[in-house]
ChimeraX commands (.cxc) that place a marker at each C-alpha (Angstrom):
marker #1 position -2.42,-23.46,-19.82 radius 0.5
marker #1 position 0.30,-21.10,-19.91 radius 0.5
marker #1 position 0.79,-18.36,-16.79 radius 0.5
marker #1 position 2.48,-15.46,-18.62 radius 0.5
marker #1 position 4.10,-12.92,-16.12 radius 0.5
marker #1 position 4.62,-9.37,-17.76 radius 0.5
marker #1 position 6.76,-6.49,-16.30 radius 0.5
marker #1 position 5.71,-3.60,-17.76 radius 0.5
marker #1 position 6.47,0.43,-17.52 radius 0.5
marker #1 position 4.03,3.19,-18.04 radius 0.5
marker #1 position 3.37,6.77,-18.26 radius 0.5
marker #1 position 0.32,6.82,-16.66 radius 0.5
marker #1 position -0.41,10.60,-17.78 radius 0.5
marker #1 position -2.87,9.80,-20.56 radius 0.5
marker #1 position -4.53,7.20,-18.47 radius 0.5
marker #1 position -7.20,6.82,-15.76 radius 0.5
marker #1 position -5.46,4.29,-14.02 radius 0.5
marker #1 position -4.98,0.67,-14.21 radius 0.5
marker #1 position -7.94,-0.51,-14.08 radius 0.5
marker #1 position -10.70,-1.20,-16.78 radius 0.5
marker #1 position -13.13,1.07,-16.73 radius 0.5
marker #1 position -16.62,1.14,-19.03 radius 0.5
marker #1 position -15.64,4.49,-20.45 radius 0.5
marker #1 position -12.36,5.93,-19.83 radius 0.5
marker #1 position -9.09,4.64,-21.46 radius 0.5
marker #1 position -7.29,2.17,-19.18 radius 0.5
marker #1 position -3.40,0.54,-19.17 radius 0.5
marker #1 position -5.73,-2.81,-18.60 radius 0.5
marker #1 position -7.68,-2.21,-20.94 radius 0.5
marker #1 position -4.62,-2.00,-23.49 radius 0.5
marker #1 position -2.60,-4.79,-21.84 radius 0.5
marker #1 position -6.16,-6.67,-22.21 radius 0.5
marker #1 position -6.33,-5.53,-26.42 radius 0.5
marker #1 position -3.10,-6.22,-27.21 radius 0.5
marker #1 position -3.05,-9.87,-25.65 radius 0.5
marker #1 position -6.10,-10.74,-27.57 radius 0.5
marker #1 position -4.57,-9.86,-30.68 radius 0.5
marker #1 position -1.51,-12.14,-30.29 radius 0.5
marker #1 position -2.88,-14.76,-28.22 radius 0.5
marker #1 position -6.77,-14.90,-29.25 radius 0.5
marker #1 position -9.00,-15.87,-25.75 radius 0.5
marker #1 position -7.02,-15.73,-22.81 radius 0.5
marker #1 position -7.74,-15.02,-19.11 radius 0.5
marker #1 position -8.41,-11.14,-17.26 radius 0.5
marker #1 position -4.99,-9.13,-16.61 radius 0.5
marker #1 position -4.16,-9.20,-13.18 radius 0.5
marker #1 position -2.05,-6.65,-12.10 radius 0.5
marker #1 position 0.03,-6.20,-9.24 radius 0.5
marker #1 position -1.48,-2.91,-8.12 radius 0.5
marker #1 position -4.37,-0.54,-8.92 radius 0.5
marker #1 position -2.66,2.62,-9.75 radius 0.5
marker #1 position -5.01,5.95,-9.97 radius 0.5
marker #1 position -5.38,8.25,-13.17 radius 0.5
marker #1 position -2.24,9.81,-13.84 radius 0.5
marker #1 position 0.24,7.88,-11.82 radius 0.5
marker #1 position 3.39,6.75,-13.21 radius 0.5
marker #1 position 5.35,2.87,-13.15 radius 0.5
marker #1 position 8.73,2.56,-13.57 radius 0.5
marker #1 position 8.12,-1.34,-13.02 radius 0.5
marker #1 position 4.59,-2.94,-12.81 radius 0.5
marker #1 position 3.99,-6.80,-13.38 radius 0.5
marker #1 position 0.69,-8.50,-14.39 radius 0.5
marker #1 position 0.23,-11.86,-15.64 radius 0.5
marker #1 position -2.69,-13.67,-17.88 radius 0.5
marker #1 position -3.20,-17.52,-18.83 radius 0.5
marker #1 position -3.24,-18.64,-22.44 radius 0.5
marker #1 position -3.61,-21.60,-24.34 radius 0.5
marker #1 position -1.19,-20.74,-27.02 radius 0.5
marker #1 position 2.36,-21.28,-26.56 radius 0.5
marker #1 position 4.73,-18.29,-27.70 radius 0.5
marker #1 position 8.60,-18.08,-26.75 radius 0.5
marker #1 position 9.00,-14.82,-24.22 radius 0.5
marker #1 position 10.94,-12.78,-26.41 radius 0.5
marker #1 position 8.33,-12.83,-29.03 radius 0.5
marker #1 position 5.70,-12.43,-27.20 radius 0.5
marker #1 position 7.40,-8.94,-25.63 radius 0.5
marker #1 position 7.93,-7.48,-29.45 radius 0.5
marker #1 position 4.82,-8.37,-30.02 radius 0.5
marker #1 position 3.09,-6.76,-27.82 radius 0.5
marker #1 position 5.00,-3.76,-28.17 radius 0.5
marker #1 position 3.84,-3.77,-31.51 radius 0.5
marker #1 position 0.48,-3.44,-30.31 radius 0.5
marker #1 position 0.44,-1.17,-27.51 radius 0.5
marker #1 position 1.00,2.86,-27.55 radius 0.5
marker #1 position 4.23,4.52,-26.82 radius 0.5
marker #1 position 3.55,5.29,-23.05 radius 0.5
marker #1 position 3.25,1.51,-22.38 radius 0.5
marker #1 position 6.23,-0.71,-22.54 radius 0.5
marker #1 position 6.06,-4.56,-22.24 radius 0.5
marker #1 position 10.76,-4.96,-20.58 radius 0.5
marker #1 position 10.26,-8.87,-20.47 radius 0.5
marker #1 position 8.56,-11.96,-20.12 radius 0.5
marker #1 position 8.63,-15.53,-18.75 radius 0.5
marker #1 position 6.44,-18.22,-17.74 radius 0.5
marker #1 position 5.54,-18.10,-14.28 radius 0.5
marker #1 position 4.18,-21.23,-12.35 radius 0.5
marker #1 position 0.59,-21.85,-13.10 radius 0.5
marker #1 position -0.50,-20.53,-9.37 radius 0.5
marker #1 position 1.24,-16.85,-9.92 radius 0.5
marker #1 position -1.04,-14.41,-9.55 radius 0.5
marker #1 position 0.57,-10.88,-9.80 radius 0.5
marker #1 position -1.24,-9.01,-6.99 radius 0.5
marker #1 position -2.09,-11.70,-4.40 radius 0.5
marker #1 position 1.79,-12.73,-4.69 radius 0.5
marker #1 position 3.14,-9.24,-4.59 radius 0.5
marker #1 position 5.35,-9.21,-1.44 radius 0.5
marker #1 position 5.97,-5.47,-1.53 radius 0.5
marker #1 position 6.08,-2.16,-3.65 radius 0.5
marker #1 position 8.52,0.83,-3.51 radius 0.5
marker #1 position 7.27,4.19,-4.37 radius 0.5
marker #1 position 9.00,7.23,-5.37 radius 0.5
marker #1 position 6.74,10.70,-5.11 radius 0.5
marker #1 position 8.48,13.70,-6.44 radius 0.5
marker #1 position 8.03,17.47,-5.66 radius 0.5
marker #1 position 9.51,20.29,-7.84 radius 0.5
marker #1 position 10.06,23.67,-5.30 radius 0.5
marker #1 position 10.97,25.88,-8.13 radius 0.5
marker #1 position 8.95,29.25,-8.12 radius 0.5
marker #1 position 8.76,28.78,-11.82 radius 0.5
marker #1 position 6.81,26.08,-13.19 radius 0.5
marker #1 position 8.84,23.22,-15.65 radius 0.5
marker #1 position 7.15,22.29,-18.41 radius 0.5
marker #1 position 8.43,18.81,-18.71 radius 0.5
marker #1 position 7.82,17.90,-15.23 radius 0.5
marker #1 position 3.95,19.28,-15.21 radius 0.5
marker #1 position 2.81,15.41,-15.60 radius 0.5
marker #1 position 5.91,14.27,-13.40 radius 0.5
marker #1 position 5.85,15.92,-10.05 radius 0.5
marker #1 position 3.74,18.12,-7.81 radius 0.5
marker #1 position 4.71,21.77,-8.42 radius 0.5
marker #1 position 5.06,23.35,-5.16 radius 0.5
marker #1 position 6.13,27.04,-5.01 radius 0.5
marker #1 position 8.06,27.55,-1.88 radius 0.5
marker #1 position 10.94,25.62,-1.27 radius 0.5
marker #1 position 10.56,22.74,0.81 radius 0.5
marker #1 position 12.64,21.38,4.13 radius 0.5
marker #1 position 13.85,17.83,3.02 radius 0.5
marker #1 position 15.93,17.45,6.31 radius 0.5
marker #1 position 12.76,18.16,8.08 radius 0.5
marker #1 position 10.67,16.45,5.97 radius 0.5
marker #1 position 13.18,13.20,6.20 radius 0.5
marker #1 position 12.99,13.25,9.85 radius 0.5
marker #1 position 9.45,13.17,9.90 radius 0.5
marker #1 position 9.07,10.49,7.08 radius 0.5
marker #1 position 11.32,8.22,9.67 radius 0.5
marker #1 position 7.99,7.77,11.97 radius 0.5
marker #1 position 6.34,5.76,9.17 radius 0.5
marker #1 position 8.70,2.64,9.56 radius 0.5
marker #1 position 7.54,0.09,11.67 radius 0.5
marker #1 position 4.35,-1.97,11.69 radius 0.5
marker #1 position 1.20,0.43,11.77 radius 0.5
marker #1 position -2.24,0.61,11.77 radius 0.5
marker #1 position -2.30,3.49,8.51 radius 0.5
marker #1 position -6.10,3.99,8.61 radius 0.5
marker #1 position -5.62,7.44,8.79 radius 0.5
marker #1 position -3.55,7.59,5.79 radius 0.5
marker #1 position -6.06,6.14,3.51 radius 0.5
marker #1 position -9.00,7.89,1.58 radius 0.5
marker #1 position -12.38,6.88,2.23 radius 0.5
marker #1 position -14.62,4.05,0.23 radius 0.5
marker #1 position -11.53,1.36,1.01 radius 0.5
marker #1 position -12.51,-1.97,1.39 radius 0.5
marker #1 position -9.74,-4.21,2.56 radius 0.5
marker #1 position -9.31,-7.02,5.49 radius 0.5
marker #1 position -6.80,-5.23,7.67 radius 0.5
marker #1 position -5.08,-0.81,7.69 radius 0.5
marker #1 position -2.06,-2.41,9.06 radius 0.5
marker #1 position 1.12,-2.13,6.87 radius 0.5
marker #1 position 4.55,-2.23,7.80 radius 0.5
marker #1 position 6.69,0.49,6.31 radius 0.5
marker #1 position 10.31,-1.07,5.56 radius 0.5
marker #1 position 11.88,2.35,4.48 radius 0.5
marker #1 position 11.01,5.98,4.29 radius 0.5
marker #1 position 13.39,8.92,3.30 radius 0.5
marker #1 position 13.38,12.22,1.51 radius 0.5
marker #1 position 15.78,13.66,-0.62 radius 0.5
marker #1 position 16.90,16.60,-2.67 radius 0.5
marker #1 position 18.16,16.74,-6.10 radius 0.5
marker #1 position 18.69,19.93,-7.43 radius 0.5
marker #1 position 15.10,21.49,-7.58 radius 0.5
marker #1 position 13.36,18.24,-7.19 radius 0.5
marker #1 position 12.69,16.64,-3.53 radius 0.5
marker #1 position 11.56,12.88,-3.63 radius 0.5
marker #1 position 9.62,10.78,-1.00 radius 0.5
marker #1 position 10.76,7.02,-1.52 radius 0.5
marker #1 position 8.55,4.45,1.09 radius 0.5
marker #1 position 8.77,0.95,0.56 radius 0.5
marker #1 position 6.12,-1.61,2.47 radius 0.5
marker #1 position 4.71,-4.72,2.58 radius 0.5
marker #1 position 1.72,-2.88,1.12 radius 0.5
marker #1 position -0.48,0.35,0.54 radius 0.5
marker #1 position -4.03,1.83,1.33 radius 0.5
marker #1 position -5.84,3.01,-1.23 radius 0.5
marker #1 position -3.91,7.14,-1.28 radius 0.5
marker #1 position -1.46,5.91,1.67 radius 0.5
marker #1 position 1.54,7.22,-0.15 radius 0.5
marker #1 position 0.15,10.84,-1.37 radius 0.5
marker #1 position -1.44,11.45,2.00 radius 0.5
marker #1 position 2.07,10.54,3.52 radius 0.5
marker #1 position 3.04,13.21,0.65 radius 0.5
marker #1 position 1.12,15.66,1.45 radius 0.5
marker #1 position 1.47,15.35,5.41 radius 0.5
marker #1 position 5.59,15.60,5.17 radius 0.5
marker #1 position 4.67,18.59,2.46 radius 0.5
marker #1 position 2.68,20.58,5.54 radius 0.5
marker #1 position 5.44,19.38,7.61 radius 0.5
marker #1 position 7.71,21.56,5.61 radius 0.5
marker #1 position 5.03,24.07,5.36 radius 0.5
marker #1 position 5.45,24.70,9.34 radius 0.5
marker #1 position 1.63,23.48,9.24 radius 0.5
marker #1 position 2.45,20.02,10.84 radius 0.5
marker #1 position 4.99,19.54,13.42 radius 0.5
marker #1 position 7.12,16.20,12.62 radius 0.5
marker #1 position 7.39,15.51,16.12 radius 0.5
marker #1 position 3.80,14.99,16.17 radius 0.5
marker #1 position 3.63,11.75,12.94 radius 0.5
marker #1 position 3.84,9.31,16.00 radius 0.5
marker #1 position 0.40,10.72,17.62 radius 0.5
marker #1 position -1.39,11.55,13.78 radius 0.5
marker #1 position -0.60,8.02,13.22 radius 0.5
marker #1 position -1.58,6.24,16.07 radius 0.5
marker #1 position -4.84,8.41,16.47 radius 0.5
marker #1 position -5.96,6.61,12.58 radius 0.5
marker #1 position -7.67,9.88,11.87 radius 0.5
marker #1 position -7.75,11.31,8.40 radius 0.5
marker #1 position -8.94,14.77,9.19 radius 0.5
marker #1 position -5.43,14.88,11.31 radius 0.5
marker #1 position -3.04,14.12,8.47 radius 0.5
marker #1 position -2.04,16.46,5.65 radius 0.5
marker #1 position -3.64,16.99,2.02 radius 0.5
marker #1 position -3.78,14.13,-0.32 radius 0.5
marker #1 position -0.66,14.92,-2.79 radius 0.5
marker #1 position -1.45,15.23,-6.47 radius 0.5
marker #1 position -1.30,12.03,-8.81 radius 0.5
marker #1 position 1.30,13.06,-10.84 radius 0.5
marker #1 position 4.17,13.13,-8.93 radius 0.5
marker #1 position 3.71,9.57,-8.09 radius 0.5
marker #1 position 5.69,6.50,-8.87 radius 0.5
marker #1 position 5.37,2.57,-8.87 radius 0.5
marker #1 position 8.88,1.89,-9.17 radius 0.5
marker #1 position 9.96,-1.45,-7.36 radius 0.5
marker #1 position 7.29,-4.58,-7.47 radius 0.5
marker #1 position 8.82,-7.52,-5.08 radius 0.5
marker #1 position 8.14,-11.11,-5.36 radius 0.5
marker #1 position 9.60,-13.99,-3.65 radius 0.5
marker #1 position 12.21,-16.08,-6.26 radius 0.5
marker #1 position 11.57,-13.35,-8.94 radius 0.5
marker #1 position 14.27,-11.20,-9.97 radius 0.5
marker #1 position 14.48,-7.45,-11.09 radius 0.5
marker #1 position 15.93,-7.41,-14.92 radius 0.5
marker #1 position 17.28,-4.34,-16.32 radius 0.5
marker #1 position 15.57,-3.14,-19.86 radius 0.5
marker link #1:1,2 radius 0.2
marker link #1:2,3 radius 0.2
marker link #1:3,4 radius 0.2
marker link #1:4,5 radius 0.2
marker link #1:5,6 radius 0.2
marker link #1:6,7 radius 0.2
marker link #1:7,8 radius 0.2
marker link #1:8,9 radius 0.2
marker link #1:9,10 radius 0.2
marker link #1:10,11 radius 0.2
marker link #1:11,12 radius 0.2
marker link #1:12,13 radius 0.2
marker link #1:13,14 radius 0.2
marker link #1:14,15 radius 0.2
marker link #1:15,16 radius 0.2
marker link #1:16,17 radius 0.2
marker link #1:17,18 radius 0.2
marker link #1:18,19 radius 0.2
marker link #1:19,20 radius 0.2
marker link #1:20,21 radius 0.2
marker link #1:21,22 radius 0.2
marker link #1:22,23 radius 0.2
marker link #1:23,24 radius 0.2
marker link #1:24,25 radius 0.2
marker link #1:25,26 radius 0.2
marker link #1:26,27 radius 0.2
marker link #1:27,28 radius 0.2
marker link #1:28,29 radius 0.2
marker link #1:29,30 radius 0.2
marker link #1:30,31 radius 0.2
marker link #1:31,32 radius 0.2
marker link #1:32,33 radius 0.2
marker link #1:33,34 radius 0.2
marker link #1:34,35 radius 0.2
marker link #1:35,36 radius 0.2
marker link #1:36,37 radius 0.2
marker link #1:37,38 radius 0.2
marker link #1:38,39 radius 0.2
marker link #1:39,40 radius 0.2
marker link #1:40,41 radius 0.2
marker link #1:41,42 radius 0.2
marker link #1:42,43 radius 0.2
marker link #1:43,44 radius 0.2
marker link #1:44,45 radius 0.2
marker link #1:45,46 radius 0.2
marker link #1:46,47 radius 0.2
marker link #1:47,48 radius 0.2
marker link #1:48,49 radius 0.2
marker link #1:49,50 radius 0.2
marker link #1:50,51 radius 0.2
marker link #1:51,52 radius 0.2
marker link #1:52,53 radius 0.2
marker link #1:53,54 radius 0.2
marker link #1:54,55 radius 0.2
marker link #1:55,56 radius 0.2
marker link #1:56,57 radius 0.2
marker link #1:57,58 radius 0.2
marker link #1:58,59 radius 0.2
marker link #1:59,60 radius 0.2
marker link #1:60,61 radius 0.2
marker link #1:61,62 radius 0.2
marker link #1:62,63 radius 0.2
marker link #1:63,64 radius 0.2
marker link #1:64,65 radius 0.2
marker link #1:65,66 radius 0.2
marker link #1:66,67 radius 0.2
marker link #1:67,68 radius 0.2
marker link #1:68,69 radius 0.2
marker link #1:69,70 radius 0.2
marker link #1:70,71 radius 0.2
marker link #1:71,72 radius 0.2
marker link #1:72,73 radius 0.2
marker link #1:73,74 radius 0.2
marker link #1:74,75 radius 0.2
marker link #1:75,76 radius 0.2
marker link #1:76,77 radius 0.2
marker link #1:77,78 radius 0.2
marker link #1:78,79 radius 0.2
marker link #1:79,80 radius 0.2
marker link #1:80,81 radius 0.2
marker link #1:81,82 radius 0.2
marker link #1:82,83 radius 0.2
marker link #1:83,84 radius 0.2
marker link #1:84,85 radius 0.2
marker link #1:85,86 radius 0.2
marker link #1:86,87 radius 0.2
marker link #1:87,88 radius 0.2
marker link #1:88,89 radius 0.2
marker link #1:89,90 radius 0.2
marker link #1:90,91 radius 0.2
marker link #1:91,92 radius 0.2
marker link #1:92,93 radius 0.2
marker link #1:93,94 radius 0.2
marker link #1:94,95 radius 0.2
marker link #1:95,96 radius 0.2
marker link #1:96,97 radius 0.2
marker link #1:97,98 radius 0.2
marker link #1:98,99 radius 0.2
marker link #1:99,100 radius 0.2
marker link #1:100,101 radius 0.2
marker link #1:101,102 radius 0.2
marker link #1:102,103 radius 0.2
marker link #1:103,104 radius 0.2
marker link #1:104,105 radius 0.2
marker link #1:105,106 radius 0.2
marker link #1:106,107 radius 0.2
marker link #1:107,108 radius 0.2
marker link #1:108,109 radius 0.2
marker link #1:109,110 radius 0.2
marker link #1:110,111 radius 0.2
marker link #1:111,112 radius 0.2
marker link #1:112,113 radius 0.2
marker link #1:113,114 radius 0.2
marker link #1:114,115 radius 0.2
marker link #1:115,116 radius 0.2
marker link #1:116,117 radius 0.2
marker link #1:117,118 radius 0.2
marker link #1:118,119 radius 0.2
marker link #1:119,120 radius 0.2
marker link #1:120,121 radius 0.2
marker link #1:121,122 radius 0.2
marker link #1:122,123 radius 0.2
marker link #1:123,124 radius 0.2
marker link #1:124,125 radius 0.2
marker link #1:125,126 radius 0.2
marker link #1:126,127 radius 0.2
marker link #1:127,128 radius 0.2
marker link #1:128,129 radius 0.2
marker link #1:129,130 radius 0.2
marker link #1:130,131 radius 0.2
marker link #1:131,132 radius 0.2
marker link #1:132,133 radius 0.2
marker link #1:133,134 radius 0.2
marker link #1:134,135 radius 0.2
marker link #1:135,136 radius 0.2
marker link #1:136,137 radius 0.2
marker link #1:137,138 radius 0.2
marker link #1:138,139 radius 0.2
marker link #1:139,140 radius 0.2
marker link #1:140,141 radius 0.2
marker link #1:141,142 radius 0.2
marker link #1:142,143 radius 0.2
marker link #1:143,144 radius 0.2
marker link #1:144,145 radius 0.2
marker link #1:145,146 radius 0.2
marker link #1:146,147 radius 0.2
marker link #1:147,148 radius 0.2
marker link #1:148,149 radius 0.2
marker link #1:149,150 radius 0.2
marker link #1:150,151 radius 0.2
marker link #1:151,152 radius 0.2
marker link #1:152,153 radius 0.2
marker link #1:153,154 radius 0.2
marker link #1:154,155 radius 0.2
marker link #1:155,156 radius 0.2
marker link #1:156,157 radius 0.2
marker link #1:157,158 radius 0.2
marker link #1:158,159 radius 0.2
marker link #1:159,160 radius 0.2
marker link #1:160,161 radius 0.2
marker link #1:161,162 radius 0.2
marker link #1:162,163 radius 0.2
marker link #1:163,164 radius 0.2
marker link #1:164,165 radius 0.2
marker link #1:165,166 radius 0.2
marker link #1:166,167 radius 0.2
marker link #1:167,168 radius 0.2
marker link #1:168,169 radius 0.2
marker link #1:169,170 radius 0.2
marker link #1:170,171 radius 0.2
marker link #1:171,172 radius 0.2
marker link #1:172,173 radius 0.2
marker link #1:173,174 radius 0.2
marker link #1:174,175 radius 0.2
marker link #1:175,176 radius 0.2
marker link #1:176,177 radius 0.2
marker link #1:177,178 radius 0.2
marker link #1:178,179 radius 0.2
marker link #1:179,180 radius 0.2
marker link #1:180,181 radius 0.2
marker link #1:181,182 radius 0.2
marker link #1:182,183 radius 0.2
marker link #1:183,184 radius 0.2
marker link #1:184,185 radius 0.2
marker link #1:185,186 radius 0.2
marker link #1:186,187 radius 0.2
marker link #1:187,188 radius 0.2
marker link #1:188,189 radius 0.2
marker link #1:189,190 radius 0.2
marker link #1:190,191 radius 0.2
marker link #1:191,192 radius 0.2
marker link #1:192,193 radius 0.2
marker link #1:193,194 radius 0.2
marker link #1:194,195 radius 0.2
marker link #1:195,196 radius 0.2
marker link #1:196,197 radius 0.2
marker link #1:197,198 radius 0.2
marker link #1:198,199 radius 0.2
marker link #1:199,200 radius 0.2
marker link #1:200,201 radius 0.2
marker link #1:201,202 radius 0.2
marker link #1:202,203 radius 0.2
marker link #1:203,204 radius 0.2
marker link #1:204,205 radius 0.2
marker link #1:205,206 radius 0.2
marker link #1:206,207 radius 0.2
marker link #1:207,208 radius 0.2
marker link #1:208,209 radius 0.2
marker link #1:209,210 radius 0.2
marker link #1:210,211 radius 0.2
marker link #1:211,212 radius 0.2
marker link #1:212,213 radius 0.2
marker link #1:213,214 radius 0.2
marker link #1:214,215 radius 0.2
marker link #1:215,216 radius 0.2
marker link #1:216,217 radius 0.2
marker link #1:217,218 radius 0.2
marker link #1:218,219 radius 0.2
marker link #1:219,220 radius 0.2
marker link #1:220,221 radius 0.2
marker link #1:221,222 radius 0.2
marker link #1:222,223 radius 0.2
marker link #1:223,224 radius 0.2
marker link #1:224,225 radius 0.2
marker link #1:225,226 radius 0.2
marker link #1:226,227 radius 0.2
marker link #1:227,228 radius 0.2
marker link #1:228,229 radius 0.2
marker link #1:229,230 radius 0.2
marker link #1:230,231 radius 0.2
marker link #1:231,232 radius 0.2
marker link #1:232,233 radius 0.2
marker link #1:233,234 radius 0.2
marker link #1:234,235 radius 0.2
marker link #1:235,236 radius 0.2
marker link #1:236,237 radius 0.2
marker link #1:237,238 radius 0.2
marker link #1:238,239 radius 0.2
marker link #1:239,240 radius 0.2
marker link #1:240,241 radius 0.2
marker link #1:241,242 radius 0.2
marker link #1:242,243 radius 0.2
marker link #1:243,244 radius 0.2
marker link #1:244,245 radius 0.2
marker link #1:245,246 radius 0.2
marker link #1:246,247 radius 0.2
marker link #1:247,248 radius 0.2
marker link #1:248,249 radius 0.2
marker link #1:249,250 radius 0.2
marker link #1:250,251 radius 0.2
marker link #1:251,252 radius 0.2
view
């Protein structure tokens, strides 16, 4: 049985998430379609992370087990020939028969993006969160520094969760400005279900004078939701690193 590992991209706009769902139209659900037309029966798609309606992935990876044997290269044209335009399979290869792509996963970077322009962009209305008063990225930076470090996050995640453990540890948080874009990148070991656009939206009140920064440490270790800020809008949100141990990022 062949493990086939995918890395994929996505624009996640016309999507309700990853995620099969019985009625809604799913990048799953059309990683699932196209596999069964090259391959026939295979196993589920597991993917590396269960993205909500409307987020973005620069680089996603899910892998399925097959029978039939295809070299990589065709099997990436071909299913680009079967998937829509805001789905892209960048490569292929054979993983070892134990890979799974979300219990291996050994860490994500995200990238959330604000646009502080009063007027509103019309290419960036599915790309970022539109917010109307310009926002404080030095501020916002030095209060996105608290997040690093091992935490319990259970008051950065949105209710009906069901996982082992809240505990992450943050590797790297910072906020930046380019032109009239500001962008949130975190990178951990893993994320609650929301964790990175309640982050968003706290460090966006931060800003907003309606948090103070010094006070992340205390919202944080008090694992209270009602404490932290607003959960940011999908669409400014990004998968754009996966990490696994002995697999390599290729450029496409």
């Amino acid at each position: 049985m062949n493990n086939y590992r995918l890395r994929l991209r996505f624009d996640g706009a016309a999507f309700h998430g990853w995620q099969i769902q019985p009625r809604d139209d799913t990048v799953q659900q059309r990683i699932f379609d196209a596999a069964t037309v090259i391959f026939g029966a295979h196993s589920p798609i597991y993917g590396c992370s269960r993205t909500d309606a409307g987020v973005h992935a620069l680089e996603y990876y899910c892998n399925f087990r097959a029978e039939k044997t295809l070299p990589c290269d065709v099997v990436v044209r071909a299913m680009n020939a079967n998937l829509p335009d805001t789905i892209a399979v960048l490569d292929c290869d054979l993983a070892d028969e134990t890979f799974h792509a979300q219990f291996d996963c050994a860490g994500k970077t995200y990238l959330y993006r604000y646009y502080d322009s009063r007027i509103r962009d019309p290419f960036l209305v599915d790309r970022a969160w539109h917010v109307k008063t310009k926002l404080d990225e030095m501020k916002m930076d030095r209060a996105a520094a608290a997040f690093i470090g091992t935490h319990d996050f259970a008051g950065f995640c949105a209710s009906g969760a069901s996982v082992k453990t809240t505990v992450r540890t943050v590797s790297d948080a910072r906020v930046f400005r380019e032109g009239d874009c500001v962008f949130l990148r975190i990178s951990a070991d893993g994320f609650l279900y929301n964790m990175v656009r309640i982050i968003a939206g706290t460090l966006a009140d931060v800003s907003r004078g309606k948090l103070d920064a010094e006070a992340i440490p205390e919202i944080i270790a008090s694992r209270d939701r009602e404490r932290a800020g607003m959960t940011a809008p999908a669409q400014g949100l990004s998968l754009e690193r996966v990490y696994y141990e002995g697999v390599g990022r290729r450029d496409g």
